[in-house]
BALOTI-167729 format. One line per 10 residues: number of its first residue (from 1); their letters; for each residue x negated, y negated, z negated of N, C-alpha, C. Coordinates in nm, 3 decimals. Example, Ala and Ser with C-alpha at 12.3 -4.5 7.8 and 13.67 -1.06 7.14 Angstrom:
1) AS) -1.319 0.569 -0.780 -1.230 0.450 -0.780 -1.320 0.330 -0.780  -1.285 0.225 -0.708 -1.367 0.106 -0.714 -1.290 -0.003 -0.787;
//
This chain:
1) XXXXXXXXXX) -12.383 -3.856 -10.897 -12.245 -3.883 -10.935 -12.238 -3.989 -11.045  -12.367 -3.956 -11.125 -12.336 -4.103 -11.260 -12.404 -4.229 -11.195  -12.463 -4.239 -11.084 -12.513 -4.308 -11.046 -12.390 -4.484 -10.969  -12.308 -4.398 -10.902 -12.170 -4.374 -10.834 -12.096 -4.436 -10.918  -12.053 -4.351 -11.072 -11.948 -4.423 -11.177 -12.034 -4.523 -11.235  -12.144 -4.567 -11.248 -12.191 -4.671 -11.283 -12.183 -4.796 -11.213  -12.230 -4.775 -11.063 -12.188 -4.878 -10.923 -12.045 -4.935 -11.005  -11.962 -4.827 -10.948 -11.808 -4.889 -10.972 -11.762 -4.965 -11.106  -11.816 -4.945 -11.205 -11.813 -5.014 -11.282 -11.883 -5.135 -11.299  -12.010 -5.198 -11.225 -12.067 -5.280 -11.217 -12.052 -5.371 -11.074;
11) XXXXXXXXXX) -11.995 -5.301 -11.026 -11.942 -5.399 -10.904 -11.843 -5.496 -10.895  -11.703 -5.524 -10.972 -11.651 -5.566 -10.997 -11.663 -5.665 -11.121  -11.798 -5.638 -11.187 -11.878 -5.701 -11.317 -11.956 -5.840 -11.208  -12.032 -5.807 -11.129 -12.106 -5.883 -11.045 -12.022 -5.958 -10.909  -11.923 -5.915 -10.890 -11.798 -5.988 -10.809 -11.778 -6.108 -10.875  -11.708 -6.064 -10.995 -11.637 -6.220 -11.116 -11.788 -6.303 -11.121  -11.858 -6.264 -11.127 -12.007 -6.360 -11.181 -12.051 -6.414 -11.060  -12.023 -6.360 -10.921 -12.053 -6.436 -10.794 -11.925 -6.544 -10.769  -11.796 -6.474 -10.805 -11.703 -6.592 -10.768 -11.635 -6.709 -10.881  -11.695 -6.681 -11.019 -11.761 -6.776 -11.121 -11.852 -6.909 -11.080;
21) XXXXXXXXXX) -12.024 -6.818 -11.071 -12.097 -6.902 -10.994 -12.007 -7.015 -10.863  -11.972 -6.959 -10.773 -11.890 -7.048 -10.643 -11.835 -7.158 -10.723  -11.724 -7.101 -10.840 -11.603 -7.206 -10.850 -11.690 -7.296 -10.908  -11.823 -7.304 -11.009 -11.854 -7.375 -11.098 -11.982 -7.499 -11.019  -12.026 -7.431 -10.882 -12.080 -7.539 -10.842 -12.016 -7.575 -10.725  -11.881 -7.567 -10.703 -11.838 -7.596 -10.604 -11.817 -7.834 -10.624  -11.859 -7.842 -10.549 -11.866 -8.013 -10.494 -11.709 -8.041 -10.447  -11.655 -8.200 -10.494 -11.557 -8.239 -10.419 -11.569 -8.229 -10.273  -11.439 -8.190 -10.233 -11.445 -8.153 -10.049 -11.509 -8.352 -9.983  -11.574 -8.288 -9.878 -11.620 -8.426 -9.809 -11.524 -8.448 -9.713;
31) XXXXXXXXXX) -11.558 -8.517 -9.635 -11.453 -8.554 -9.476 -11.487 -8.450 -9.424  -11.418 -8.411 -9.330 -11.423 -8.282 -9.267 -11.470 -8.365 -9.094  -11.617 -8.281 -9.100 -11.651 -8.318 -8.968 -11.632 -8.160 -8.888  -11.622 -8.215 -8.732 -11.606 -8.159 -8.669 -11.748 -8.164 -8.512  -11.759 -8.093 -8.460 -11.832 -8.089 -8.342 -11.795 -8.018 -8.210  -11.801 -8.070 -8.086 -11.826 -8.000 -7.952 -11.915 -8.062 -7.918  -12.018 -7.920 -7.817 -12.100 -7.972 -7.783 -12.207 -7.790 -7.757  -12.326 -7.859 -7.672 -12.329 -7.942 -7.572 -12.244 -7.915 -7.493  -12.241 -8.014 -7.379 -12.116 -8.003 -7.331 -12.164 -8.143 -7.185  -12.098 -8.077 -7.104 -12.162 -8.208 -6.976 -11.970 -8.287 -6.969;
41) XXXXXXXXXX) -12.020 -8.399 -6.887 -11.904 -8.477 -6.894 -11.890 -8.547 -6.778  -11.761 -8.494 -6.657 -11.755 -8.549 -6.515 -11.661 -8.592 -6.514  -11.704 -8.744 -6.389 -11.585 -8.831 -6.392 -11.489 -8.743 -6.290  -11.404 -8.794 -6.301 -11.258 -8.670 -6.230 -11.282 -8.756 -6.099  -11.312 -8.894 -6.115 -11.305 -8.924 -5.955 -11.414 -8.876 -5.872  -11.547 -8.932 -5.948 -11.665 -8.913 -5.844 -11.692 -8.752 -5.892  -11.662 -8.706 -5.939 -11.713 -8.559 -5.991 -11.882 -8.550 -6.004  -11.921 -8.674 -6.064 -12.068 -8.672 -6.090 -12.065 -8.684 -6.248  -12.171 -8.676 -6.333 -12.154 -8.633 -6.479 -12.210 -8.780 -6.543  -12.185 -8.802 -6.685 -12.221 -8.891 -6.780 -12.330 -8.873 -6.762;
51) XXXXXXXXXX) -12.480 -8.977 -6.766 -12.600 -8.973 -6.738 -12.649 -9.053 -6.860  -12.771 -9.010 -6.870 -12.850 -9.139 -6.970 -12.949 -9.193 -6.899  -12.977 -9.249 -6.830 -13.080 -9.342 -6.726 -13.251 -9.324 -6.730  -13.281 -9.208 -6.626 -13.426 -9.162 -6.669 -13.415 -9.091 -6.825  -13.335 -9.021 -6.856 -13.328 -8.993 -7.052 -13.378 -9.059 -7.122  -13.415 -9.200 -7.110 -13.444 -9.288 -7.191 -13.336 -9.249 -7.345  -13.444 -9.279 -7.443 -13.399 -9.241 -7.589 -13.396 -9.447 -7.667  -13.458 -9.506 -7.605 -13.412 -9.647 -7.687 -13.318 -9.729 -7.679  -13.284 -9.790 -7.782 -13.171 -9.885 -7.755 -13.130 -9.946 -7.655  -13.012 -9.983 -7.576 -12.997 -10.053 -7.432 -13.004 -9.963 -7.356;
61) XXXXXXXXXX) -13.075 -9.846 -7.358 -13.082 -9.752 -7.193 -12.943 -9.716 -7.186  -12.949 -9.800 -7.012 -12.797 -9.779 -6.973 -12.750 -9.663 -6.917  -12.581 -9.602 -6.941 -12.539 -9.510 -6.903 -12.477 -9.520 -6.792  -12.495 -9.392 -6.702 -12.461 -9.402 -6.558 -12.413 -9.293 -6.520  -12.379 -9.247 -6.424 -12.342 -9.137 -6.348 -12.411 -9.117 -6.254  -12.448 -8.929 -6.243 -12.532 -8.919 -6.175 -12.499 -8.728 -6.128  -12.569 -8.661 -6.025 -12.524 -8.526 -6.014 -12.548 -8.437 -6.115  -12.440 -8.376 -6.147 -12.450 -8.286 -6.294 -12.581 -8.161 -6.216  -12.667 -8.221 -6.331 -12.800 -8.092 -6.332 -12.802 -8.015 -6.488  -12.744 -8.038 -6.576 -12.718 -7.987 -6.671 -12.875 -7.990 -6.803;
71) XXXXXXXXXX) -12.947 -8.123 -6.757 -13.047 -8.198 -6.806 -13.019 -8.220 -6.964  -13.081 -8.219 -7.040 -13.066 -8.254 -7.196 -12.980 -8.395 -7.190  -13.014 -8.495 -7.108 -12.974 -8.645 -7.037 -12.866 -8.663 -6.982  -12.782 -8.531 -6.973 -12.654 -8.481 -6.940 -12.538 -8.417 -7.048  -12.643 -8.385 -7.183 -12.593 -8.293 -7.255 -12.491 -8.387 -7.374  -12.426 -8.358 -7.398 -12.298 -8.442 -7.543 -12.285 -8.345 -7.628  -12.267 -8.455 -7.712 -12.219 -8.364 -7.859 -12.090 -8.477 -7.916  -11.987 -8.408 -7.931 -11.885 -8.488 -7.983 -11.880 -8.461 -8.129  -11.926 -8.589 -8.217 -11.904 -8.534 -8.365 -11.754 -8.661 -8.417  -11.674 -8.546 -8.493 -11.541 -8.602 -8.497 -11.517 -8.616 -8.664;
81) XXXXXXXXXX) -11.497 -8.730 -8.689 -11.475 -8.765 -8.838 -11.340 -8.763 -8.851  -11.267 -8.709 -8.940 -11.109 -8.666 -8.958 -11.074 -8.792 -9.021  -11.104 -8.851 -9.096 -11.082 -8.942 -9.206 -11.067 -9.064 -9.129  -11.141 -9.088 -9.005 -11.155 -9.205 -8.974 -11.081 -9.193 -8.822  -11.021 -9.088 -8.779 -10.981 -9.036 -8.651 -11.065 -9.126 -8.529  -11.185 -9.098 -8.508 -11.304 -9.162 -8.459 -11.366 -9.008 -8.381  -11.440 -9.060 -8.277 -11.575 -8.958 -8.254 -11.731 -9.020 -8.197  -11.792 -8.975 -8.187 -11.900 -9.009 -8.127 -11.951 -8.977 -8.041  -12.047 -9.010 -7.928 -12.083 -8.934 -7.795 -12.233 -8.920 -7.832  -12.339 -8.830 -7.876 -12.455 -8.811 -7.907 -12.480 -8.778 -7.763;
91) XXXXXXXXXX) -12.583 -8.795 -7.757 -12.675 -8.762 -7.597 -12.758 -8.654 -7.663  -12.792 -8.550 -7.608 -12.847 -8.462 -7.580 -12.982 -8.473 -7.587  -13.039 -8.545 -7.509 -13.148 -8.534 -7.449 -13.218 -8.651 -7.595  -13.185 -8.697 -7.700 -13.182 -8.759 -7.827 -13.174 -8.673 -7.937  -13.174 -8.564 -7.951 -13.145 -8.461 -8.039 -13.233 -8.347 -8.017  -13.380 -8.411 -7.943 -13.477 -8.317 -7.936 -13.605 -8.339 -8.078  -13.652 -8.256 -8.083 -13.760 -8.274 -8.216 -13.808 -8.364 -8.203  -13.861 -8.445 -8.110 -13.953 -8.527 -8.044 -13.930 -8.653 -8.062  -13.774 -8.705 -8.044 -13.711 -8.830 -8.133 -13.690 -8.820 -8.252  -13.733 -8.956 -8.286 -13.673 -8.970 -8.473 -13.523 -8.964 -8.437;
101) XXXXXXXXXX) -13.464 -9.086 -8.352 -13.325 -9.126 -8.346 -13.199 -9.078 -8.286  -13.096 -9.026 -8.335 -13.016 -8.981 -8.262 -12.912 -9.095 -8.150  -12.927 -9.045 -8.053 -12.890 -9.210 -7.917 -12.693 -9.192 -7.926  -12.646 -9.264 -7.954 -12.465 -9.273 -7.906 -12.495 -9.362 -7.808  -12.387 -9.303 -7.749 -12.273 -9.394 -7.644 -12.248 -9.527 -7.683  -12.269 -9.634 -7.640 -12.213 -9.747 -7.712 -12.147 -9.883 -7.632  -12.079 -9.931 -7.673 -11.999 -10.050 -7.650 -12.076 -10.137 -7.721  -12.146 -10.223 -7.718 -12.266 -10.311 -7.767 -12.188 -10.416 -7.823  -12.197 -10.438 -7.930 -12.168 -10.572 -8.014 -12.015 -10.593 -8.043  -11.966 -10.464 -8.008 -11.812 -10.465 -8.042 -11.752 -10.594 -7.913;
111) XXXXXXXXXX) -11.822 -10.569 -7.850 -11.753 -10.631 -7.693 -11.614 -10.628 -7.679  -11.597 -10.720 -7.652 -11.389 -10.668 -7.569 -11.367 -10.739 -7.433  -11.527 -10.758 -7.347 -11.555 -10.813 -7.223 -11.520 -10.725 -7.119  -11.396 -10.765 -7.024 -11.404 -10.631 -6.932 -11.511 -10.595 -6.839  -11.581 -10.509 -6.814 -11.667 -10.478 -6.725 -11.800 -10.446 -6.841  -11.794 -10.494 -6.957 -11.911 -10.443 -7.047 -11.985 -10.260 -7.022  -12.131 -10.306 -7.000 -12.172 -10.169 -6.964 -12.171 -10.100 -7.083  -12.171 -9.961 -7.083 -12.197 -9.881 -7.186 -12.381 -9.854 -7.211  -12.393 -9.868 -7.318 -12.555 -9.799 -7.352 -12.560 -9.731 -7.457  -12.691 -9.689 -7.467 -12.740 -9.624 -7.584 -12.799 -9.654 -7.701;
121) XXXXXXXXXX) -12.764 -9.675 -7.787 -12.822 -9.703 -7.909 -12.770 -9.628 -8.026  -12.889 -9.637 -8.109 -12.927 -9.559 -8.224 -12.807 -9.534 -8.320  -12.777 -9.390 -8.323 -12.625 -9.358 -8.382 -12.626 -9.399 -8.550  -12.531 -9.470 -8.551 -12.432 -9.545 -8.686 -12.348 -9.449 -8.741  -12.364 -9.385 -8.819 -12.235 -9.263 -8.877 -12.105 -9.301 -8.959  -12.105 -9.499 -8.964 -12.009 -9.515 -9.013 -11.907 -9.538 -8.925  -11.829 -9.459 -8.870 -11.756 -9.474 -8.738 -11.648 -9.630 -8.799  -11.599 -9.645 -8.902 -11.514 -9.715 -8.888 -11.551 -9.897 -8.862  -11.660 -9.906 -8.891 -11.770 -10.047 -8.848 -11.841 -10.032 -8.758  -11.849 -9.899 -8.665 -11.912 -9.948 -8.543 -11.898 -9.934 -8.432;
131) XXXXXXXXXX) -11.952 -9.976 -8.299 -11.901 -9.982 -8.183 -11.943 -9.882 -8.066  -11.898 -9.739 -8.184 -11.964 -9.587 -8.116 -11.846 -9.533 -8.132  -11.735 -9.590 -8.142 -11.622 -9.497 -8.241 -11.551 -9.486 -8.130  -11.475 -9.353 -8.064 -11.397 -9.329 -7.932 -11.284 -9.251 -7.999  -11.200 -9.257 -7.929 -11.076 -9.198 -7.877 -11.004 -9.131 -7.782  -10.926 -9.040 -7.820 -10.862 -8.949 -7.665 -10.745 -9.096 -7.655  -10.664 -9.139 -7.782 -10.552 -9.171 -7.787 -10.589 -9.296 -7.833  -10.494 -9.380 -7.751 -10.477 -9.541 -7.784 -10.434 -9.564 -7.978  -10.347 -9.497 -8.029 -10.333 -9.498 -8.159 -10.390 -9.469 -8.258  -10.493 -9.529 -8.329 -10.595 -9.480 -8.419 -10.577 -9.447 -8.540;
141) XXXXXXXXXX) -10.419 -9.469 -8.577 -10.385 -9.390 -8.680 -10.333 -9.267 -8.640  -10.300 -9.191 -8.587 -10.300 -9.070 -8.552 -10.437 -8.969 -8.529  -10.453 -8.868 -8.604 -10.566 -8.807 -8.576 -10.570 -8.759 -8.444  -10.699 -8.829 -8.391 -10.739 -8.782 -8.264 -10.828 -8.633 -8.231  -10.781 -8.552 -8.207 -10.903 -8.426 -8.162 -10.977 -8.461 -8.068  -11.110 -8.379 -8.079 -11.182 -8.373 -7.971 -11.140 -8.335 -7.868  -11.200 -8.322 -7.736 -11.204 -8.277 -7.621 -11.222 -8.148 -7.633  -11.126 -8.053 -7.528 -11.135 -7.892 -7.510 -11.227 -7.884 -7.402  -11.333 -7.829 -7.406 -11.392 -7.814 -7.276 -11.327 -7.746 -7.150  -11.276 -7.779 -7.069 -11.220 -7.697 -6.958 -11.218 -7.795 -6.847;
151) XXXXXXXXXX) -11.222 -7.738 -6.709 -11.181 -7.812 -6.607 -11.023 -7.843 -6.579  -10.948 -7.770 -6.647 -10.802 -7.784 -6.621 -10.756 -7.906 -6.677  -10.886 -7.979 -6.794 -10.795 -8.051 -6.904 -10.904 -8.251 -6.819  -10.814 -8.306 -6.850 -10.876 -8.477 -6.812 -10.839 -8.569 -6.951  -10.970 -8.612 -6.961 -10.944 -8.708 -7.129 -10.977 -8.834 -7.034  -10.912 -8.924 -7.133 -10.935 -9.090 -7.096 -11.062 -9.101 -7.252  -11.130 -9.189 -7.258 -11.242 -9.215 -7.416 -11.183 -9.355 -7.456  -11.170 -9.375 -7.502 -11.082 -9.517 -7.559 -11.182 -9.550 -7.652  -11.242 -9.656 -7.653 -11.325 -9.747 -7.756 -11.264 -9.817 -7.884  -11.327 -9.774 -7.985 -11.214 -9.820 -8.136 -11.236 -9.973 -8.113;
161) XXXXXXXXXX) -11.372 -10.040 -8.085 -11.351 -10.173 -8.084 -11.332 -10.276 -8.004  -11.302 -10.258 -7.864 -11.235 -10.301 -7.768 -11.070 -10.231 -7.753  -11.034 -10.102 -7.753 -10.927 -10.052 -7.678 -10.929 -10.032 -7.533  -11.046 -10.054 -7.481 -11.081 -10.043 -7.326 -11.123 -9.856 -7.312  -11.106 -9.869 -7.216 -11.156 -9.700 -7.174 -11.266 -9.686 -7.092  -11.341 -9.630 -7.095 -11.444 -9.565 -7.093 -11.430 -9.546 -6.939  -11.511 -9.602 -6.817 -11.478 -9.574 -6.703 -11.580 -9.577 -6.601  -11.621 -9.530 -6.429 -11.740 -9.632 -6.315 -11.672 -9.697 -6.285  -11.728 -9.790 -6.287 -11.751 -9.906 -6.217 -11.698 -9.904 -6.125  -11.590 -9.996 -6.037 -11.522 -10.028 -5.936 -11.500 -9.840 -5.850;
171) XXXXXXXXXX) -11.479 -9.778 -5.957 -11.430 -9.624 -5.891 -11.517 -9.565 -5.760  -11.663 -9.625 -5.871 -11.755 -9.585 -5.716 -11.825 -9.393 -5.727  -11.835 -9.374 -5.654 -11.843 -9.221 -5.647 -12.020 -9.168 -5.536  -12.102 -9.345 -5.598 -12.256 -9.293 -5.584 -12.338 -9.288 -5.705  -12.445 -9.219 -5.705 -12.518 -9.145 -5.782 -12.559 -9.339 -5.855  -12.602 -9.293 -5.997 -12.661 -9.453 -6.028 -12.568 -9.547 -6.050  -12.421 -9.539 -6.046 -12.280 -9.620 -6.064 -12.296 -9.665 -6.220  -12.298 -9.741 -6.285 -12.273 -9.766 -6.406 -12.108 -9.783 -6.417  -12.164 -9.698 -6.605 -12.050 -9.641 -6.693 -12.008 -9.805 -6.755  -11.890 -9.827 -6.756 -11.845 -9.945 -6.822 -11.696 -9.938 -6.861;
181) XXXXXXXXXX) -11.669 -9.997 -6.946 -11.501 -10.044 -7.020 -11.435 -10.121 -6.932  -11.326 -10.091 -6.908 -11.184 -10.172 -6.830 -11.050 -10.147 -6.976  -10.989 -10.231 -6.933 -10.854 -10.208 -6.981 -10.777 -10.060 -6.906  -10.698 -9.977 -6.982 -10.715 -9.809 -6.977 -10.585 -9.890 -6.837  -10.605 -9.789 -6.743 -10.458 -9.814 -6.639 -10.475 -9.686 -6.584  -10.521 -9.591 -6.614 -10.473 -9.449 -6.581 -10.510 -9.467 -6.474  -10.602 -9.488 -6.369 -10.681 -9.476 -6.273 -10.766 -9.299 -6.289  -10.823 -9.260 -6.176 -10.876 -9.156 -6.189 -11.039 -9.159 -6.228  -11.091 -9.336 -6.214 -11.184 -9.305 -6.267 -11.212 -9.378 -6.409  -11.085 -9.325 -6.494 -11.083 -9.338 -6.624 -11.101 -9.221 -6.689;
191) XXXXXX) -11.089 -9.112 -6.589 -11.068 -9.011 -6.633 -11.206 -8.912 -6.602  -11.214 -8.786 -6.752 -11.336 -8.776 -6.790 -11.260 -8.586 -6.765  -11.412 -8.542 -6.719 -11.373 -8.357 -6.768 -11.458 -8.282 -6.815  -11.475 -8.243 -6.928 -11.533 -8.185 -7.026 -11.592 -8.055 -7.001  -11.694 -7.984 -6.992 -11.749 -7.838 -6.943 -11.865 -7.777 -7.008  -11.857 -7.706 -7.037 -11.967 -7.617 -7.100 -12.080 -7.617 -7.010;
//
């Protein structure tokens, strides 16, 4: 029993000194990142998935579409910077122990060429200087959310440094089609579906 009235009196002693400690090393808040992921990604037309070409992990390996096998080379991670209403497309199959480098999605050289292929190269975390930075929404001052994973839902990816969308190639629906930028026209194979 004195064991008991001692607790209770020392519990509320060691509460204030834990939520002391918190307030006193608490850090200014950072940008608030966000993540989905993994996560596979099919075009709504060809219903074949975002590919990374053989899972090549170096710069230039081009992105394609290919049958969703649910391959690391298949796998995304959407990391979403609030501050900069930006996201990124990490590849999967780049986020194994085995690479130093984490691979994005990329629009190469800040292109605004229509038909520019998409590749992979070594992820830049400053979304607002580089040419990894995507969008659901044409307006980049509006905070953009990520993608909900569901089949019910269809995203367009909008490129921060073109404004082109994320699309195959002449709306072809064979395995090996390269992923490339058009100007967005709401075509179906602009359109992307997100799945666990």
């Amino acid at each position: 029993m004195k064991l008991r009235a001692k607790l209770a009196l020392l519990l509320p002693a060691i509460a204030a000194l834990v939520i002391a400690g918190t307030v006193a090393t608490a850090q200014p808040a950072a940008a608030i990142v966000t993540q989905v992921g993994p996560v596979q990604v099919a075009n709504y037309n060809s219903g074949l998935c975002l590919d990374v070409f053989q899972a090549g992990t170096s710069d230039g390996t081009p992105i394609q579409q290919w049958n969703c096998n649910r391959t690391p080379a298949q796998q995304w991670y959407f990391i979403y910077q609030q501050t900069g209403h930006f996201f990124q497309m990490i590849a999967g199959n780049t986020i194994l122990p085995s690479t130093n480098d984490r691979g994005c999605l990329t629009i190469p050289n800040f292109s605004r060429a229509v038909g520019e292929d998409a590749v992979l190269s070594h992820c830049f975390f400053d979304f607002a200087v580089s040419d990894q930075g995507f969008s659901l929404i044409p307006d980049f001052t509006v905070t953009s959310p990520l993608p909900t994973p569901g089949g019910q839902f269809r995203y367009r990816f909008i490129n921060w440094g073109s404004g082109m969308c994320l699309e195959v190639d002449g709306g072809s629906t064979t395995r090996g089609a390269r992923v490339q930028q058009a100007p967005c026209n709401g075509s179906f194979q602009q359109y992307w579906i997100v799945t666990t």
